[in-house]
C-alpha positions in Angstrom: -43.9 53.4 3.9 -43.6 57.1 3.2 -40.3 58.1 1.6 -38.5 60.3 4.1 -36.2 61.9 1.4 -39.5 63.3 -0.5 -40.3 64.6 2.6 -37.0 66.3 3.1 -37.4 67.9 -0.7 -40.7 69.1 0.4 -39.2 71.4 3.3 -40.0 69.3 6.0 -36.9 69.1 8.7 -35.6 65.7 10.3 -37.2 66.5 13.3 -40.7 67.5 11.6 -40.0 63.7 9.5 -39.1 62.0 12.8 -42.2 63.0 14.8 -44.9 62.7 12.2 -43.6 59.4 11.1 -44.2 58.2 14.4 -47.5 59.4 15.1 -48.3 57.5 12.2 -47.0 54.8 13.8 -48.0 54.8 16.9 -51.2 56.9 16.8 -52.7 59.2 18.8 -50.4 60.1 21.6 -49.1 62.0 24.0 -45.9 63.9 24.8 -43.3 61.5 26.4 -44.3 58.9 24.0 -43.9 60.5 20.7 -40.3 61.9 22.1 -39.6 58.2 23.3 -40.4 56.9 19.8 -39.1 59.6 17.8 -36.1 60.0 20.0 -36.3 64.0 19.3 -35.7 66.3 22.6 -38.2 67.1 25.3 -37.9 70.5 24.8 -38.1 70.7 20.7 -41.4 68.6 20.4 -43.9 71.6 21.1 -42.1 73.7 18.7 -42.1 70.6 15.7 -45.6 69.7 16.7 -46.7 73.5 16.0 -44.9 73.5 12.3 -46.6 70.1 11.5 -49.7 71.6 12.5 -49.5 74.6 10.1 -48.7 72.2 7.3 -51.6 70.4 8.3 -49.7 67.5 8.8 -50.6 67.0 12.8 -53.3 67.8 14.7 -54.1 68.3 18.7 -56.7 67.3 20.8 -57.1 68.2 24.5 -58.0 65.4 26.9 -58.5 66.4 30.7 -56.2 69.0 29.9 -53.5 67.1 27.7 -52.3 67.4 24.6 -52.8 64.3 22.3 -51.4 64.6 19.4 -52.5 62.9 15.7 -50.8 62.5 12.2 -52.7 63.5 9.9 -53.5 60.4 7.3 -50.4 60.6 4.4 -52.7 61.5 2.0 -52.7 65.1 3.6 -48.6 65.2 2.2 -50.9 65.6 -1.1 -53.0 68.9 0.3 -49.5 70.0 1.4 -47.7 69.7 -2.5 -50.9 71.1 -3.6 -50.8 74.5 -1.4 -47.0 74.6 -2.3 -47.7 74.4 -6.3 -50.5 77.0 -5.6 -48.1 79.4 -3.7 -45.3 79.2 -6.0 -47.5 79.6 -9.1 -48.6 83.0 -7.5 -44.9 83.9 -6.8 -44.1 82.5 -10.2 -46.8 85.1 -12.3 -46.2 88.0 -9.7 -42.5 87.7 -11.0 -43.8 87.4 -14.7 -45.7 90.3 -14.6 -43.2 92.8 -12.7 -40.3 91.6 -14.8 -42.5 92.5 -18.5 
């Protein structure tokens, strides 16, 4: 099981946590069952499922015109502390080289 307060450190909100944990869970699905197993609001999911997606974390598929939705397998949590090391690194020697 995937530690939720790593998650948490990495930036990811309770809500973002809530709704990719049970994707993994209960696979590919649609709305109304990933807010019934999540138990986040109707009206928040879109807005989670969209940050998940940026951090590559979720991805969407349209079937007949609706939105299934799909975790992305945990080892993608590894692409996601690997983009984060890459993007502080460059914050990290763009700070270096102003402040020398």
């Amino acid at each position: 099981m995937i530690n939720t307060k790593i998650l948490e450190e990495l930036g990811l909100t309770k809500s973002e946590i809530k709704v990719y944990i049970s994707l993994l869970k209960i696979g590919e699905s649609k709305k109304d069952a990933i807010v019934k197993s999540s138990k986040i609001s109707p009206s928040k999911l879109y807005d989670v499922t969209n940050k998940l997606m940026q951090k590559g974390l979720v991805s969407v598929i349209l079937k007949n015109n609706i939105k299934h939705f799909r975790a992305a397998p945990p080892e993608a949590i590894i692409h996601f502390i690997k983009e984060k090391r890459t993007n502080l690194k460059e914050k990290e020697d763009e700070l270096t080289k102003n402040l020398l």
